[in-house]
C-alpha positions in Angstrom: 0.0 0.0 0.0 2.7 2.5 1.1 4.8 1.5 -2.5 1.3 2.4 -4.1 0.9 5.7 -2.4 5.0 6.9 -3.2 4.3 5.6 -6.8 0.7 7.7 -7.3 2.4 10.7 -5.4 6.0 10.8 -7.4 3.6 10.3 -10.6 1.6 13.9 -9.4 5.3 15.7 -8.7 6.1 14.9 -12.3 2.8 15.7 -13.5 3.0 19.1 -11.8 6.7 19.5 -12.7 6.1 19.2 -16.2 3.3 21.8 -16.2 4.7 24.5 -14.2 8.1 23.8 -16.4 6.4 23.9 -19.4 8.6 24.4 -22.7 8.6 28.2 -24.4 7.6 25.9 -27.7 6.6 22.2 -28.0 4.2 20.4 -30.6 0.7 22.1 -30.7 2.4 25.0 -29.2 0.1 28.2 -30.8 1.5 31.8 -31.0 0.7 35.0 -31.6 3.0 37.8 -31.7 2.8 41.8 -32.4 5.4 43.9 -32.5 6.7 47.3 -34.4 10.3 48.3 -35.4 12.6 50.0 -37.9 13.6 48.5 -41.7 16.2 50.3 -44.0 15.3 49.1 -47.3 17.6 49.8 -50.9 14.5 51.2 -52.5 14.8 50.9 -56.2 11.9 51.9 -59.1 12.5 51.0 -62.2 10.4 52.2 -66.2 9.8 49.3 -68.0 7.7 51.1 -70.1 10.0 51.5 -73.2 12.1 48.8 -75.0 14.7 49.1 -72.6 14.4 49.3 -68.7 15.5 52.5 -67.2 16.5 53.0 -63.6 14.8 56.1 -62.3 15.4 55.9 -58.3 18.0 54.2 -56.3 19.0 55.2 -52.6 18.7 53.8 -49.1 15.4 54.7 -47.3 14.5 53.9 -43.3 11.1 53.1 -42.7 8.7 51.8 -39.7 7.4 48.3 -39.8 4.4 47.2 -37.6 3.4 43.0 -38.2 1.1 40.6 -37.0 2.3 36.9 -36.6 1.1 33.6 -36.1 2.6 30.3 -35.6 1.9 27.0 -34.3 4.1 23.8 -33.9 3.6 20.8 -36.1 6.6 19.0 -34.4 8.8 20.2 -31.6 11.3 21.7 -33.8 9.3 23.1 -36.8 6.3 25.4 -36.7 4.3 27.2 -39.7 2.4 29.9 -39.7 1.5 33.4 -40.8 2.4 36.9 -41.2 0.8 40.2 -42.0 2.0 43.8 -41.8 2.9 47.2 -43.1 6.2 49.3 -43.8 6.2 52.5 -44.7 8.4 54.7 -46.1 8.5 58.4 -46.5 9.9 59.0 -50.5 10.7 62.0 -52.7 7.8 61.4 -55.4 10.4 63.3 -58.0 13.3 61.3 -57.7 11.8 57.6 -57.9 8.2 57.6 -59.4 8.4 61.3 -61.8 6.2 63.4 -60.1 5.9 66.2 -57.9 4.6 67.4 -54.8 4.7 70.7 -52.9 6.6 68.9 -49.8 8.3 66.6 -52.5 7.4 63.6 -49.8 4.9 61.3 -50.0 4.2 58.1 -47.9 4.9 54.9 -49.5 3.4 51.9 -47.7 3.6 48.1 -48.5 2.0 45.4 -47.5 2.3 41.7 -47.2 1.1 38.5 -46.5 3.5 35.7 -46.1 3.6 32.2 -45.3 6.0 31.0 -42.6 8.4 28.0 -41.5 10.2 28.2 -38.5 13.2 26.0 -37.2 13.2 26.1 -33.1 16.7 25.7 -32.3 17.2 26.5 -28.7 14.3 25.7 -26.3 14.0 26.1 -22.3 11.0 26.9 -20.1 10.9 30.7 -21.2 13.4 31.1 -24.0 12.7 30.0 -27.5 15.3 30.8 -30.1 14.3 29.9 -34.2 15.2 30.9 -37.5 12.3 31.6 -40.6 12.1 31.7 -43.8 9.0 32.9 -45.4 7.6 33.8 -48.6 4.3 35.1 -49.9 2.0 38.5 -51.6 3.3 42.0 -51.6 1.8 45.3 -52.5 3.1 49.2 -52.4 0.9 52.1 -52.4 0.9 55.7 -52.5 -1.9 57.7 -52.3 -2.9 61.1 -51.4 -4.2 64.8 -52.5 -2.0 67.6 -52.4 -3.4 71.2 -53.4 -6.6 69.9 -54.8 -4.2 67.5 -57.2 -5.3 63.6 -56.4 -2.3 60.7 -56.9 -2.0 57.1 -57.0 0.5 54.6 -57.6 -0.2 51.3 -56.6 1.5 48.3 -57.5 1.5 44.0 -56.6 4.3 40.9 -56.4 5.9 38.8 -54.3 8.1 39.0 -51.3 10.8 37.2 -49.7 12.2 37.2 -46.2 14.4 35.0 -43.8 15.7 36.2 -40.2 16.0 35.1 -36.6 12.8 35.2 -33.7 13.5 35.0 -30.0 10.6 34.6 -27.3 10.9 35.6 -24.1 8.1 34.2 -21.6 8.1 36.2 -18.2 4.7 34.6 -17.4 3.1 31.6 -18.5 1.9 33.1 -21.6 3.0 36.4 -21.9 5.8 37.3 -23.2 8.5 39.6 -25.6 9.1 38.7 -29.0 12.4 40.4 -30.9 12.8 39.6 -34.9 15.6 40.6 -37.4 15.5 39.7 -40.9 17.1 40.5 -44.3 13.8 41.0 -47.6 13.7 40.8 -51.2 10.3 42.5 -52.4 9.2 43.6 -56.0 6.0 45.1 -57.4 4.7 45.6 -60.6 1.4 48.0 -61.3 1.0 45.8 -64.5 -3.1 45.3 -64.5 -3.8 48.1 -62.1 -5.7 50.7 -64.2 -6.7 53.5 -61.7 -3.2 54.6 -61.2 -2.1 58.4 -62.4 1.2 58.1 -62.1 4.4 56.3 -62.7 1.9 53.8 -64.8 4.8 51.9 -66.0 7.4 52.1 -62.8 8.3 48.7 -61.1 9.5 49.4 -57.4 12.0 46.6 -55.8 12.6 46.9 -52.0 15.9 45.1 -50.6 16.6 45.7 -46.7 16.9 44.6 -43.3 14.8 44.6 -40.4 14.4 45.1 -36.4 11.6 44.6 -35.1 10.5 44.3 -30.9 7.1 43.5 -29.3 4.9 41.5 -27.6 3.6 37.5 -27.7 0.8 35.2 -26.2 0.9 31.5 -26.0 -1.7 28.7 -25.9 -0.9 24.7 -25.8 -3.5 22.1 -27.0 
């Protein structure tokens, strides 16, 4: 009777151990994560419109960045999941799309919509460390009204992005979230017909960023 009552009670100790000890990521694991940060992006427009491609604008250009992720944990290394979010960029109209405004700035902001995979390669109780690569939709637009004088660029392709996430767990569930990562994006306003301006310019992003926040957890 007593070896049956140390075996049920060593049984609960673990039991309890292993839920107060919880990993930062395991199978099932489910994420979400906000966070906002700074990218500096080679931004590059290009006029395809005549037989022979013509660079119009290329420079370095900071930016804010503000995404959404998800992710959850098909094994207890990998996890897939989801991301969503905006940069923007404050641009001289004039010297990459070829036209003019009184300020000579207007606000460029892309937008995207990625698919992730995630490789967890350090995991503790609070820390989880991984590396991403993701790919997925990308848009730019610029739109706005200045002295009674309406524009609109807008333009559409793809997007490329690969970095390094760390999560940081002070509670149970809450936590901070810090990402890097290096992009590739490019947009073409081929088939957008209600833009005004720079109807033939392709704009190619290429850039880093840092991004911090914060992130939520749930198990199955």
């Amino acid at each position: 009777m007593k070896k049956t009552n140390y075996i049920f009670t060593s049984l609960i100790i673990i039991a309890l151990h292993q839920v107060t000890f919880a990993q930062a990521f395991r199978k099932g694991s489910f994420s979400i994560s906000v966070s906002e940060g700074s990218t500096f992006g080679h931004y590059r427009t290009t006029d395809v419109g005549g037989n022979t491609p013509i660079v119009i604008g290329d420079n370095f250009e900071p930016g804010l960045r503000d995404p959404l992720i998800i992710q959850y944990g098909v094994s207890n290394k990998w996890s897939i999941g989801l991301s969503t979010g905006n940069d923007v960029f404050n641009v001289n109209p004039s010297k990459y799309y070829g036209f003019s405004t009184s300020n000579q700035t207007v606000k460029a902001t892309t937008s995207e919509l990625a698919f992730d995979v995630n490789y967890h390669l350090y995991v503790n109780k609070r820390l989880d460390m991984s590396v991403f690569a993701s790919s997925g939709l990308f848009s730019i637009k610029i739109q706005g009204n200045d002295q009674d004088v309406f524009y609109k660029h807008e333009s559409s392709g793809l997007i490329l992005r690969y970095g390094t996430k760390v999560h940081y767990y002070f509670f149970k569930r809450l936590g901070a979230v810090g990402i890097i990562s290096s992009y590739l994006a490019s947009g073409s306003p081929k088939g957008i017909k209600d833009n005004n301006e720079a109807k033939t310019y392709n704009t190619t992003i290429k850039g880093v960023a840092i991004e911090a926040g914060l992130c939520y957890r749930l198990f199955r």
